[in-house]
N, C-alpha and C positions, 0 to 999 in steps of 0.2 A: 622517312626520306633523309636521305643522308647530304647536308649542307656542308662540308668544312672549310670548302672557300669563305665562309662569312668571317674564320677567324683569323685568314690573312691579313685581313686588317684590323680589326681587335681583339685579342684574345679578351676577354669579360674575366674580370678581378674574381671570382670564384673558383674559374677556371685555374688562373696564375696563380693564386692561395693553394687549393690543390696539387697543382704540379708541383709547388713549392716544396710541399708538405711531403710528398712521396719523393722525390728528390733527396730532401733531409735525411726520410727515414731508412730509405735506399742505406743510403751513405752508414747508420749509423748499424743496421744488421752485418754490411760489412765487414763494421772494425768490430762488433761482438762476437760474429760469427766463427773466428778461427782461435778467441778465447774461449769461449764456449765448448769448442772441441776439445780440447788440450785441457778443460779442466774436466769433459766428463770421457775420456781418456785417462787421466792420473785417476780418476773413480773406479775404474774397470780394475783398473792394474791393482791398484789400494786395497778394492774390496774381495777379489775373484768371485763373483757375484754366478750361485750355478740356477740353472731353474727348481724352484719346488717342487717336491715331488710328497704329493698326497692325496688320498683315493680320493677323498671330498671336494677337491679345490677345483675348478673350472680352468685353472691358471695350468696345472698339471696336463699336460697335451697325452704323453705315453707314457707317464710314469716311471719316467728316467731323466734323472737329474744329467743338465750339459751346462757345461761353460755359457755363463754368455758373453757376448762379444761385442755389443753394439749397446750404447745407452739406452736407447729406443724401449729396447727388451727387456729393461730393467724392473719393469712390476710382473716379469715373471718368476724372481725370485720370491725367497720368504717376505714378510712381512717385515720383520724387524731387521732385516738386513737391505729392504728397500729403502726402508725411513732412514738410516743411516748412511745411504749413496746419496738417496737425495738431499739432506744435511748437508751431506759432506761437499757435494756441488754447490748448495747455495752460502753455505760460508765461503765457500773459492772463488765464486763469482762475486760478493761482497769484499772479498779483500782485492780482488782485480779492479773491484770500482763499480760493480754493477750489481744494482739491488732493486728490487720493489717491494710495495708493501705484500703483506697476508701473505709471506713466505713464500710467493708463488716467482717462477724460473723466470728471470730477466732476458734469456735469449727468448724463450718463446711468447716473453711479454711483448716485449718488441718485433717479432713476425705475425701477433695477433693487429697491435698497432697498424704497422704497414699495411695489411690486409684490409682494416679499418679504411685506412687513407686512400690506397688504391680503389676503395668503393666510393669512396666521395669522388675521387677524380674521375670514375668511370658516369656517375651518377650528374656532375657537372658537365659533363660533354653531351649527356644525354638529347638535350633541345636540338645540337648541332649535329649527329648521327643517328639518334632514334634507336638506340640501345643502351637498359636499363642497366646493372649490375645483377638483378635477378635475371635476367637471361644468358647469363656466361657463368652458367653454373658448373658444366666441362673443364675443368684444370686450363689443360691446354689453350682452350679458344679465349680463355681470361689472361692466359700469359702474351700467347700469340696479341690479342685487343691492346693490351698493355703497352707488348712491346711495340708494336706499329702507333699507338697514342705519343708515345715517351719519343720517338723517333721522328713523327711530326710535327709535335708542338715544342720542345726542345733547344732544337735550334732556333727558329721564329722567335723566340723567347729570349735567348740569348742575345739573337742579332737586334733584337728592337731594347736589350739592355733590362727586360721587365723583371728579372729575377735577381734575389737578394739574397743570396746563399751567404749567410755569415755562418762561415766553419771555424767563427772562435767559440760562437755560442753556445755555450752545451745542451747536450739534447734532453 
C-alpha cells in the first residue's frame, strides 16, 4: 500500500540521511565523470589498444585483431597491454585527485557507491510505498523509481530547510 502523504509532513531522519547521501554522491559522479572520460581517452590515444587475437583466448571473438575504441573494450586487448592502460588510468586519475584503495578505478568506485546509497534510499521509503530495492531489479523501472522519489521528496525537503548539503566538504 502505497502511503506517501504521510511524508508531507515528516519526512523520518533515515529517509533525509539517505536523500542526503544520494544527493552528495549525485553530485560527486558528476564532477568525476567527465575527468574519467578524458583520462581514459588520453588511454586510447596513448596506447592504440587493438583486440587480441589468439586461437586459445575466449577474448578472440573472429580472429582478427581491430582497434579498439572505447575503454569499456579494453580487456579485449593482450594482457600486458591491458595491465598497462589500466595503470596508466589509475595513475591519471590519482594525479587528477581521485584514488582509492586496492588499485581499483575511482570513477567506478563511486558509481558502485551511489548504487549502494540509492539502495538505501529506495529501501528507506519502503514502509511508505511498499517497494523493496530487490523488486526494481529492470534498469529502467529503478531509474524511472528514483527519478519520481528524487522529484518528490526534494523539494519538501528543501522547502522545509531539512537538508545539509555542505559542498565544502569533501567527499
Amino acid at each position: 500500500m502505497i502511503n506517501l502523504e504521510l511524508l508531507k509532513f515528516e519526512i523520518p531522519q533515515n529517509v533525509l540521511t539517505s536523500l542526503q547521501e544520494v544527493v552528495m554522491q549525485r553530485a560527486f559522479v558528476d564532477v568525476i565523470r567527465p575527468i574519467n572520460e578524458k583520462v581514459e581517452a588520453e588511454a586510447l590515444i596513448k596506447f592504440k589498444p587493438q583486440t587480441e587475437v589468439r586461437l586459445d583466448s575466449p577474448r578472440s571473438i573472429d580472429h582478427v585483431s581491430r582497434s579498439i575504441t572505447t575503454f569499456s573494450d579494453v580487456y579485449l586487448a593482450d594482457d600486458e597491454t591491458a595491465c598497462k592502460i589500466y595503470n596508466f588510468h589509475l595513475l591519471r586519475m590519482h594525479e587528477e585527485g581521485f584514488s582509492v584503495e586496492n588499485g581499483k578505478c575511482p570513477f567506478l568506485c563511486a558509481l558502485a557507491e551511489l548504487c549502494e546509497k540509492e539502495t538505501r534510499l529506495i529501501n528507506s521509503l519502503s514502509p511508505f510505498t511498499g517497494i523493496k530495492a530487490e523488486d526494481l531489479t529492470i534498469v529502467q523501472n529503478r531509474k524511472k523509481y528514483l527519478e519520481l522519489t528524487l522529484n518528490y521528496l526534494l523539494p519538501m525537503a528543501v522547502d522545509k530547510n531539512l537538508l545539509s548539503l555542505d559542498l565544502k566538504k569533501p567527499f
